[in-house]
KESEKE-471893 format. One record per residue (C-alpha): x, y, z; residue number from 1; residue in one letter. Coordinates in Angstrom, 3 decimals. Example, Ala and Ser with C-alpha at 12.3 -4.5 7.8 and 13.67 -1.06 7.14 Angstrom:
<sites>
     east    north       up resi resn
   12.300   -4.500    7.800    1    A
   13.670   -1.060    7.140    2    S
</sites>
This chain:
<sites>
     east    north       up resi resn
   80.346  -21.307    5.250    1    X
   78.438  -21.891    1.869    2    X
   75.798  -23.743    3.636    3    X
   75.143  -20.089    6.156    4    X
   75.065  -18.248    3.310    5    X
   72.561  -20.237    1.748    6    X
   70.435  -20.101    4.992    7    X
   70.649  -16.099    5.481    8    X
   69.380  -16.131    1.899    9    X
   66.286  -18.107    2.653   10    X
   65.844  -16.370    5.586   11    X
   66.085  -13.229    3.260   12    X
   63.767  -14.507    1.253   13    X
   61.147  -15.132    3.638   14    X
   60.999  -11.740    5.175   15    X
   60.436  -10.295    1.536   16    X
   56.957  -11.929    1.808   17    X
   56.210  -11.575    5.157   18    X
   56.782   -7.716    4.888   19    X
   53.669   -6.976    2.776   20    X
   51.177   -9.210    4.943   21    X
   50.567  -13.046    3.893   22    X
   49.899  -12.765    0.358   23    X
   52.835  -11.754   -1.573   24    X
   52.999   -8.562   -3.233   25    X
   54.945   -7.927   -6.907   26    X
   56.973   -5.620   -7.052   27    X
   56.419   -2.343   -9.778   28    X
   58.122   -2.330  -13.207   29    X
   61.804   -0.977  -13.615   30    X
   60.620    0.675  -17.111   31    X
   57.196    1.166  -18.837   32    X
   54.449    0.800  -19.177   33    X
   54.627   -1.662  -22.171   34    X
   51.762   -3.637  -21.443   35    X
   48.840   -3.548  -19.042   36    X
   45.136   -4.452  -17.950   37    X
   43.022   -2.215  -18.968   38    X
   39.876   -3.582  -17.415   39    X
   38.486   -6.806  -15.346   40    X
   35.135   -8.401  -15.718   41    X
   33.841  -10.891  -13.887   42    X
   31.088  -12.190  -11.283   43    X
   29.190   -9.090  -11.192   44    X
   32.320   -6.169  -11.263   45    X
   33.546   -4.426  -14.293   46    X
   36.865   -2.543  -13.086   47    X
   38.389   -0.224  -15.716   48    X
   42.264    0.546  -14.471   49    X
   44.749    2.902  -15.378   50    X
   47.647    1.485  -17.724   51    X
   50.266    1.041  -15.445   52    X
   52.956   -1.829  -15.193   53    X
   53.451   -3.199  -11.605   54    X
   50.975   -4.237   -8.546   55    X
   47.395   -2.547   -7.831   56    X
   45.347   -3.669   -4.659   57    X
   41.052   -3.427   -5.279   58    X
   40.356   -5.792   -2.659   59    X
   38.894   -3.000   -0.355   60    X
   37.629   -0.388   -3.429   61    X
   36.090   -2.531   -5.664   62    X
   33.092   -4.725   -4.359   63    X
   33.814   -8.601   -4.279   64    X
   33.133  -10.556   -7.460   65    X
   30.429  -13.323   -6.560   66    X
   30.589  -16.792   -7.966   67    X
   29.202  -20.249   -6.800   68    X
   30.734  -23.745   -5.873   69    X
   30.299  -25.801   -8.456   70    X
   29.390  -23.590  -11.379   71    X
   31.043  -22.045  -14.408   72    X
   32.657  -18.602  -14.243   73    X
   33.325  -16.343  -17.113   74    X
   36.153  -13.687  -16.410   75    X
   36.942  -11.357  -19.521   76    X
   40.265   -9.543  -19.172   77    X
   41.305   -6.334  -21.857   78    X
   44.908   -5.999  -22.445   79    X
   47.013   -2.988  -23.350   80    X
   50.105   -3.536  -25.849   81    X
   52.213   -0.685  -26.644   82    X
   51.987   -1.226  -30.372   83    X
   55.551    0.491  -30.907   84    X
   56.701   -2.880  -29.102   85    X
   55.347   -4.708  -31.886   86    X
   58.691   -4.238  -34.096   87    X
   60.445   -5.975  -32.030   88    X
   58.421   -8.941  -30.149   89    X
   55.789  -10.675  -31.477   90    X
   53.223   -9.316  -29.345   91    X
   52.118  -12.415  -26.921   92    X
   51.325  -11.816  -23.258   93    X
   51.220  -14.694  -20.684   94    X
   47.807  -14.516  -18.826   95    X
   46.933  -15.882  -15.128   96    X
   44.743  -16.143  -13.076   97    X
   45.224  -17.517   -9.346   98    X
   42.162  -17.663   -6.469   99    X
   43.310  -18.888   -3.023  100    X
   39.891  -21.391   -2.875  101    X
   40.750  -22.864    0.481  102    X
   41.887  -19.020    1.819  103    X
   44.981  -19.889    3.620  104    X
   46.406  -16.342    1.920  105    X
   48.637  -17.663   -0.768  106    X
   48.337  -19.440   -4.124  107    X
   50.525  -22.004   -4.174  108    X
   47.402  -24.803   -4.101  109    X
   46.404  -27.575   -6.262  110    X
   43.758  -25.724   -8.709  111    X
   44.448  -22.636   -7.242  112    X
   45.582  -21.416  -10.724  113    X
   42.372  -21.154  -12.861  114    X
   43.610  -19.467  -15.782  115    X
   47.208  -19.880  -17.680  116    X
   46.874  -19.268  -21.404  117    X
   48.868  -16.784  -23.959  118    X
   47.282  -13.973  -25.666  119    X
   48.641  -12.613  -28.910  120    X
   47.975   -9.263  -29.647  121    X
   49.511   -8.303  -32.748  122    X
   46.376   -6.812  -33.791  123    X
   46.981   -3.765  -31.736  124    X
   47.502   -0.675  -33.184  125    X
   47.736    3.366  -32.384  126    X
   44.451    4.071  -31.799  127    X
   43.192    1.065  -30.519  128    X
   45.709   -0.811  -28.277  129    X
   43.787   -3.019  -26.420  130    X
   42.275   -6.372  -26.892  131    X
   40.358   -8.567  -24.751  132    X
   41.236  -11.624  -23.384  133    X
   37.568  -14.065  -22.064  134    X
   37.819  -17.436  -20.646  135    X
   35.899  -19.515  -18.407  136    X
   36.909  -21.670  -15.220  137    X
   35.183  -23.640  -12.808  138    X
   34.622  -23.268   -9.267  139    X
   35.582  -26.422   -7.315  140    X
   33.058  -28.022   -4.936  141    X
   35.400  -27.998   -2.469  142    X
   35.905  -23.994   -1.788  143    X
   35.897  -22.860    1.154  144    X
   32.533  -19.889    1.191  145    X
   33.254  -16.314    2.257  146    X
   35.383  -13.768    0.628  147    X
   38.879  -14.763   -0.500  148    X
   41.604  -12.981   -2.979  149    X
   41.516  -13.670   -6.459  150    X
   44.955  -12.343   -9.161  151    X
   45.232  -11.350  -11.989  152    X
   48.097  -11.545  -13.961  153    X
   49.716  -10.446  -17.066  154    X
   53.554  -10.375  -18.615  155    X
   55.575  -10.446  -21.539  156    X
   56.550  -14.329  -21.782  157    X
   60.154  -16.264  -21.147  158    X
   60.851  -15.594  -25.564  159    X
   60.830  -12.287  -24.509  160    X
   63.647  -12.666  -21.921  161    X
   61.122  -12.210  -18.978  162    X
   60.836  -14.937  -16.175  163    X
   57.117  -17.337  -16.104  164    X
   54.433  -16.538  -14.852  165    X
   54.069  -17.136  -10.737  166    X
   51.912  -15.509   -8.041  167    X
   54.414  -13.303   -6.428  168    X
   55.904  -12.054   -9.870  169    X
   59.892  -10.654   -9.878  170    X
   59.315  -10.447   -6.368  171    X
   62.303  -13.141   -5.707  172    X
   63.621  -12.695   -9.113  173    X
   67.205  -11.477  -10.416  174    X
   65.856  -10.975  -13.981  175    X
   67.652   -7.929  -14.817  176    X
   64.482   -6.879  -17.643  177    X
   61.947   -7.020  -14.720  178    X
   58.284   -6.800  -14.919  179    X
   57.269   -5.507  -18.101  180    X
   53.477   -6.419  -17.309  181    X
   50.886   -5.951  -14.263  182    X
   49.388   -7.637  -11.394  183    X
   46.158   -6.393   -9.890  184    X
   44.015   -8.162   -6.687  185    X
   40.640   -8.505   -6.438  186    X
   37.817  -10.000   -3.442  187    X
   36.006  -12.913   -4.240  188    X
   32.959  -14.020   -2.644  189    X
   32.027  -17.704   -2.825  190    X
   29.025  -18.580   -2.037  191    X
   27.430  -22.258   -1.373  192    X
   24.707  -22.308   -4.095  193    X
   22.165  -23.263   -1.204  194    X
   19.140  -20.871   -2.379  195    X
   18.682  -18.127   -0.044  196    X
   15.030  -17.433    1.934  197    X
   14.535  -13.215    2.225  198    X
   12.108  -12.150    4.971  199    X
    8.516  -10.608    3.511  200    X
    7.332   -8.195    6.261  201    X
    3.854   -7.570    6.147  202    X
    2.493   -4.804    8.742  203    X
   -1.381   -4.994    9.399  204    X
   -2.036   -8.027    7.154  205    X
   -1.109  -11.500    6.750  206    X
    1.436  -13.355    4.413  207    X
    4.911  -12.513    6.969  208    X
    7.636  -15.188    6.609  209    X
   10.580  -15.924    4.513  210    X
   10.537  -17.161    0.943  211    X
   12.562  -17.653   -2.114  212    X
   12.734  -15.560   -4.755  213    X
   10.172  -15.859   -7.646  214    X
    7.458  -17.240   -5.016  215    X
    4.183  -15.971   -5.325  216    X
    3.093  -14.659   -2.225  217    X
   -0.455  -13.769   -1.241  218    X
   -0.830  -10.969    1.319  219    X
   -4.167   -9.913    2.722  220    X
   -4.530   -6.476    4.587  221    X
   -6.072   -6.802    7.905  222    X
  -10.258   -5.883    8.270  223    X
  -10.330   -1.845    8.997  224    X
  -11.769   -0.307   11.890  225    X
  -15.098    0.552   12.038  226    X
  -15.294    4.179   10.001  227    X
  -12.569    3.158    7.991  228    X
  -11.806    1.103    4.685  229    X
   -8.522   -0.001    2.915  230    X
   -6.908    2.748    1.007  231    X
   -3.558    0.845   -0.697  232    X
   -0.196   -0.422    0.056  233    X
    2.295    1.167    0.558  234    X
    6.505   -0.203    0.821  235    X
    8.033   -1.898   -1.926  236    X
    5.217   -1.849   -4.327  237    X
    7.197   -2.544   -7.222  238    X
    6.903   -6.258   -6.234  239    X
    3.429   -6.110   -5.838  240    X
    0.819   -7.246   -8.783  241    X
   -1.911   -4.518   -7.591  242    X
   -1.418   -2.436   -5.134  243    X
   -5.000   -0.954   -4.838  244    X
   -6.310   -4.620   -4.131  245    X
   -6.778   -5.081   -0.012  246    X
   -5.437   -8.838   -1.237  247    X
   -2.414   -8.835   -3.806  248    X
    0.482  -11.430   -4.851  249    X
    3.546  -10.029   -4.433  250    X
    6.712  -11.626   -6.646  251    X
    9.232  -12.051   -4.002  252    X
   12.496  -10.802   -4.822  253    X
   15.930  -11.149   -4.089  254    X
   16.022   -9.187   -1.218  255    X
   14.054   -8.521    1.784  256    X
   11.099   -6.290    1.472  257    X
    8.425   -4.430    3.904  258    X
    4.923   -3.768    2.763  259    X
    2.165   -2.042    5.068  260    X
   -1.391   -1.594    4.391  261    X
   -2.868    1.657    4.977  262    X
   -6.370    2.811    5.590  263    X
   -8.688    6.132    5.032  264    X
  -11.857    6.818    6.916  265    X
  -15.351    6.219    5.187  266    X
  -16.592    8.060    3.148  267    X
  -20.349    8.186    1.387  268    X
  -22.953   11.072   -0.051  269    X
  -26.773   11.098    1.029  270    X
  -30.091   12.323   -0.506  271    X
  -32.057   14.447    1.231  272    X
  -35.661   15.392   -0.144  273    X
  -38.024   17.912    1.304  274    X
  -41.737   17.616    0.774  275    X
  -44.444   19.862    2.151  276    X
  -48.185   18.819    0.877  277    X
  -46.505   16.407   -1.507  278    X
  -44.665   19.229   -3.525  279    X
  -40.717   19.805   -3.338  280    X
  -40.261   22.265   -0.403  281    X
  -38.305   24.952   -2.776  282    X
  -36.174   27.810   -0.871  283    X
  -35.356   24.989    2.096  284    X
  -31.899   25.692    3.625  285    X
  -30.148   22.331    5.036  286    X
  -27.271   22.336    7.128  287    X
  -25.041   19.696    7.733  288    X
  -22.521   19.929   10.930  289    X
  -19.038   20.189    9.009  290    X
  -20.100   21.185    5.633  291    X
  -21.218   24.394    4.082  292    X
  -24.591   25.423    4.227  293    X
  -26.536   24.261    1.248  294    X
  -29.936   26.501   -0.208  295    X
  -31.882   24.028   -2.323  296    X
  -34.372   25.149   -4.892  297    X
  -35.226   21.845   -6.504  298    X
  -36.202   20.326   -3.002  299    X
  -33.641   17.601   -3.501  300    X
  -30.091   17.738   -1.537  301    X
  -27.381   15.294   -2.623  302    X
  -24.200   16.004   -0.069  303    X
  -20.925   15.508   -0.937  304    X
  -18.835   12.617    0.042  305    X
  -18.220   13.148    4.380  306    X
  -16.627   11.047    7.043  307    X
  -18.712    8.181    8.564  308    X
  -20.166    8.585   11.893  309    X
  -22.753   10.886   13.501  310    X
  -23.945   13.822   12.089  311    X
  -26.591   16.719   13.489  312    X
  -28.381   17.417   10.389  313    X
  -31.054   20.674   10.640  314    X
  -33.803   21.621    8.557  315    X
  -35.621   24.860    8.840  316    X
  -38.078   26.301    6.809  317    X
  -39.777   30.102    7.954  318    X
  -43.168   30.364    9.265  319    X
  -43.199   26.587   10.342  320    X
  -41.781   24.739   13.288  321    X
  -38.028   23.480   12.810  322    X
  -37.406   19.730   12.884  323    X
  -33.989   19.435   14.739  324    X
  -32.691   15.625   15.392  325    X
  -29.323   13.800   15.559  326    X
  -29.104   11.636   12.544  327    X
  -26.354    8.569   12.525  328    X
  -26.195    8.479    8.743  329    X
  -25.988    4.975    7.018  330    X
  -23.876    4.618    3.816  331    X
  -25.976    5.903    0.895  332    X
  -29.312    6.493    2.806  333    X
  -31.678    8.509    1.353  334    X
  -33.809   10.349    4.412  335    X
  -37.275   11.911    3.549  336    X
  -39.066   14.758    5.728  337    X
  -42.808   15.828    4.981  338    X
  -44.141   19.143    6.108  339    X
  -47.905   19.611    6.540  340    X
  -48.928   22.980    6.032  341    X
  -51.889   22.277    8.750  342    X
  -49.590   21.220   11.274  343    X
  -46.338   22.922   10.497  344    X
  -44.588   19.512   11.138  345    X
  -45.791   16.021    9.648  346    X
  -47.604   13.839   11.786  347    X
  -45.506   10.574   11.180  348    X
  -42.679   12.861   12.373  349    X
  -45.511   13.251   15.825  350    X
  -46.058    9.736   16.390  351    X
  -42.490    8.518   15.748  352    X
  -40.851   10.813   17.886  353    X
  -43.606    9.029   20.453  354    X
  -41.133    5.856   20.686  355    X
  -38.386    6.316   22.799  356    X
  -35.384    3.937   24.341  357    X
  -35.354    3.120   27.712  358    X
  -31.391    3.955   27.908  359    X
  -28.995    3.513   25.129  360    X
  -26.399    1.010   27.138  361    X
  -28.184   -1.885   26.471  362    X
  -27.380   -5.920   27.918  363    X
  -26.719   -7.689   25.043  364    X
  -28.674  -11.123   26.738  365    X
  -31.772   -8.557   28.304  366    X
  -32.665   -7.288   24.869  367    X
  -33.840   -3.629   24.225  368    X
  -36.557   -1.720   26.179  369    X
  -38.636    0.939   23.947  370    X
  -41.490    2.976   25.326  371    X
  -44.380    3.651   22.775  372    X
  -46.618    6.243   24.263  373    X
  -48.760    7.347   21.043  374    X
  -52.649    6.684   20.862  375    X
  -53.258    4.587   18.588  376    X
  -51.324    0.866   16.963  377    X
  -48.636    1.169   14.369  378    X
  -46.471   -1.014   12.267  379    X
  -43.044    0.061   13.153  380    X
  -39.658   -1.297   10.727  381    X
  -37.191   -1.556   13.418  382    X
  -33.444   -2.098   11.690  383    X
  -29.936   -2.307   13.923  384    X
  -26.863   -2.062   12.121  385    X
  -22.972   -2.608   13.084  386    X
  -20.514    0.148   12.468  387    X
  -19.644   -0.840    9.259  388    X
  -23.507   -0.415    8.185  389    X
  -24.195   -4.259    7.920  390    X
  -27.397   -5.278    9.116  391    X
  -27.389   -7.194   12.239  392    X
  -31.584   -7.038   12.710  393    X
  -34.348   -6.557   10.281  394    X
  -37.481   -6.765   12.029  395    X
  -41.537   -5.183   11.602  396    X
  -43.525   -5.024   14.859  397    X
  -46.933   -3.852   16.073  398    X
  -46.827   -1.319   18.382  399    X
  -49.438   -0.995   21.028  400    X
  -49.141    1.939   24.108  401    X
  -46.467    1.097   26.562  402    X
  -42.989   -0.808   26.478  403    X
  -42.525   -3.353   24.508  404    X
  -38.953   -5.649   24.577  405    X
  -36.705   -6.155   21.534  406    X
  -35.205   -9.502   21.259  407    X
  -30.937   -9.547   19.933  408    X
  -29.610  -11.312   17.546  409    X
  -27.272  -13.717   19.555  410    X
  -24.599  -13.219   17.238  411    X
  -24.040   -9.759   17.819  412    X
  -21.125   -9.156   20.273  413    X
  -20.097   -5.821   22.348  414    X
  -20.229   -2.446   20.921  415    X
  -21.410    0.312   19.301  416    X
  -24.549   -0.550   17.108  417    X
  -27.507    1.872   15.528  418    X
  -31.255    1.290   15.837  419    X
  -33.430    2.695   13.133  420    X
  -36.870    3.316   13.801  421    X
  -39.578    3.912   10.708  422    X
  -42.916    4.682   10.843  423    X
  -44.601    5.114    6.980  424    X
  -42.201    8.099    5.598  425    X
  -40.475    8.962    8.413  426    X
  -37.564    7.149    9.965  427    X
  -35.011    8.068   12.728  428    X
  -31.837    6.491   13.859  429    X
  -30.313    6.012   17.628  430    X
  -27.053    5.278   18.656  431    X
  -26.781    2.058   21.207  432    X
  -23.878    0.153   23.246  433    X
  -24.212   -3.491   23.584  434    X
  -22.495   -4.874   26.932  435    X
  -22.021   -8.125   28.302  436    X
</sites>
C-alpha cells in the first residue's frame, strides 16, 4: 500500500512539470515582495523588471542575449531588498544562474548552472534598495548553437528558513515560508564564433560579393552612357569613404549593404564670338534651341551650362543674310563666325559649306566619301570625335574639286561619331553612324 502511494506521488509530481510545457515553471510567492530583480544585463539586453516575487517569462518580449562558444560572458544582475527586512535577516540572497547549453528544455546538466554565489546586501537602504550583483561565466565549447533558455534566479537562503536554490524553485516543495525571491527566463542565442561573410551589393559597378566586416572594399561605378557622367552613390553611404568619387572603398560592416551608382547627363558652356570686318558684331541676337534668347552687346556669348548632344544654334544680324546651321556642340568649344560687310556672309563660311558628305551612314571598313565642289585648293582640318568628345581622328588634307575618301581609324567600332570640318576661321560639325 505504502509503495502505491509513493508511486501516485511521483506520478503527481511529474504532471506538475509537464503542465507548464518542458521547462519547469516556479511557482509565485505566498507573501511579498521582499526581494526581487530589478534588472538583467547581459549579451547585448538590458531588461529593467518590475519588483515582484515569483516567475516572469521574457523569452518572447525581450530579444535573445547573444554570446559565443568558447568565450567569456559578463551578466550583471541588480537586486531589490526590502530594507525593513534587514532587522531581522542579515540581508544575503542566493543567486543562480542556469542555461540549458545542450537545449534538451531543462537544467538539470553538467555545467548547466553557470552562476551560484551569495550576495549580501545589507547596504540597502530606503531610498536606494537595490544593489547589483556582476559575474562572469564561460561558454562551453561544446553548446549546442541556436537559441536556448537561460534563468535567472534569486532567494532568501536555507539560514533564512527557505529551501536551496534549484531550477524549478518551490515548485515540488512543502516549505511552508515559500518563495520569498524571483525567477525570470530569458532567450539565449549561441552562436559558433565562425566569422560571418555579409553580401556587398553593388548595382552598375563592380566590387559585388561577400566579405567580412572591417574589409576594405573597392567599388568602381560602371563607364556612363554616352551624354552622361557619374553623379554619386547613393545606398548605404555611411560605409563609404567618398561618395562623390566614381571609385570609393567602402568599410564593410556588420550587415549586408546595397550601394548603386547614379548618373546625370552632360553638361558644358560654349563661347560664341561674332566678328564682322574684324570688330565685335555689337547688337547680335543668338539663339540657342532650349535656352532663352540672348542680345549680346560685347560681341562675345558665353552660354550657360546645357545638356550634351545636338543643338540648332541661329545667328541673325538685320540687313545681312542669316547663317542658319545645325551645330553638334563639343564640350567647351569655342565657335567663331565672321561677317563681311561686302558679302553679307564670310567667304570661309562660302567655301566650307562647298564640302559636303556623301551620306551620313557610313561603312566603318569603306571609309568616308566627301564631295568638295569649290574652285580653288584648300587645307581642310578634318577632326571625328566619339560621343563622349574624345578624339578618334585628327587629320589636315588638301582639298582639290571632286570627292575625295577619308580613311577610319580601325579602332573605332559602331556608332554614333561627329566629323568636324575647318577651313581658316570657320568650322562646322556633322553627325555620322559607323556600321559594320
Amino acid at each position: 500500500m505504502k509503495s502505491f502511494v509513493l508511486t501516485t506521488t511521483l506520478l503527481i509530481i511529474l504532471l506538475s512539470n509537464i503542465a507548464f510545457g518542458a521547462y519547469c515553471k516556479p511557482p509565485k510567492y505566498k507573501s511579498g515582495p521582499y526581494t526581487a530583480i530589478a534588472k538583467v544585463e547581459i549579451g547585448g539586453i538590458s531588461k529593467q523588471s518590475g519588483l515582484s516575487d515569483g516567475y516572469s517569462d521574457y523569452t518572447s518580449s525581450v530579444s535573445a542575449a547573444k554570446v559565443t562558444k568558447g568565450k567569456d560572458v559578463s551578466i550583471s544582475i541588480e537586486l531589490y531588498y526590502n530594507p525593513s527586512m534587514l532587522s531581522m535577516f542579515e540581508g544575503n540572497l542566493n543567486v543562480r544562474v542556469w542555461i540549458d547549453w545542450n537545449q534538451d528544455e531543462d537544467f538539470a546538466d553538467p555545467s548547466e548552472e553557470v552562476v551560484a554565489s551569495v550576495k549580501n546586501c545589507s547596504s540597502v537602504n530606503m531610498s536606494n534598495p537595490t544593489v547589483m550583483f556582476t559575474t562572469s561565466f564561460n561558454v562551453p565549447s561544446t553548446a549546442k548553437t541556436g537559441t536556448t533558455r537561460m534563468r535567472v534566479y534569486e532567494d532568501m537562503p536555507f539560514s533564512d528558513g527557505h529551501i536551496n536554490p534549484n531550477p524549478c524553485g518551490y515548485l515540488n516543495s512543502n516549505n511552508g515560508l515559500g518563495q520569498h525571491g524571483e525567477c525570470e527566463d530569458y532567450a539565449i542565442t549561441i552562436s559558433s564564433g565562425t566569422p560571418v561573410k555579409h553580401k556587398l551589393t553593388v548595382n552598375k559597378g563592380s566590387g559585388t560579393g561577400s566579405y567580412l566586416a572591417g574589409t576594405n572594399v573597392v567599388i568602381i561605378a560602371e563607364q556612363p552612357q554616352p551624354g552622361f557622367e557619374f553623379d554619386t552613390w547613393k545606398g548605404h553611404t555611411d560605409y563609404l569613404d567618398d561618395l562623390l568619387n566614381d571609385t570609393a572603398n567602402v568599410n564593410m560592416p556588420d550587415q549586408d549593404i546595397i550601394l548603386t551608382a547614379s548618373y546625370k547627363a552632360l553638361t558644358f558652356s560654349f563661347t560664341l564670338t561674332l566678328q564682322w570686318d574684324d570688330k565685335p558684331l555689337v547688337g547680335a541676337n543668338v539663339d540657342l534651341s532650349g535656352t532663352k534668347k540672348v542680345t549680346d552687346n560685347s560681341g562675345t556669348v558665353v552660354f550657360p551650362l546645357i545638356s550634351y548632344g545636338q543643338k540648332i544654334l541661329t545667328i541673325t544680324k538685320a540687313n545681312f543674310k542669316d547663317i542658319k546651321d545645325t551645330i553638334i556642340l563639343i564640350r567647351d568649344s569655342t565657335l567663331s563666325f565672321v561677317m563681311e560687310s561686302t558679302l553679307g556672309i564670310d567667304d570661309n563660311y562660302s567655301k566650307s559649306s562647298q564640302i559636303q558628305l556623301i551620306g551620313n551612314i557610313i561603312n566603318r571598313n569603306s571609309g568616308i566619301d566627301i564631295l568638295y565642289d569649290g574652285l580653288n585648293t584648300e587645307s581642310i582640318k578634318i577632326s571625328i570625335f566619339n560621343m563622349s568628345g574624345s578624339i578618334m581622328l585628327n587629320d589636315k588634307v588638301t582639298l582639290n574639286p571632286g570627292l575625295y575618301k577619308i580613311k577610319l581609324n580601325q579602332n573605332m567600332v559602331s556608332g554614333i561619331y561627329f566629323i568636324n570640318f575647318k577651313l581658316n576661321e570657320y568650322q562646322v560639325t556633322k553627325q555620322i553612324i559607323l556600321i559594320e
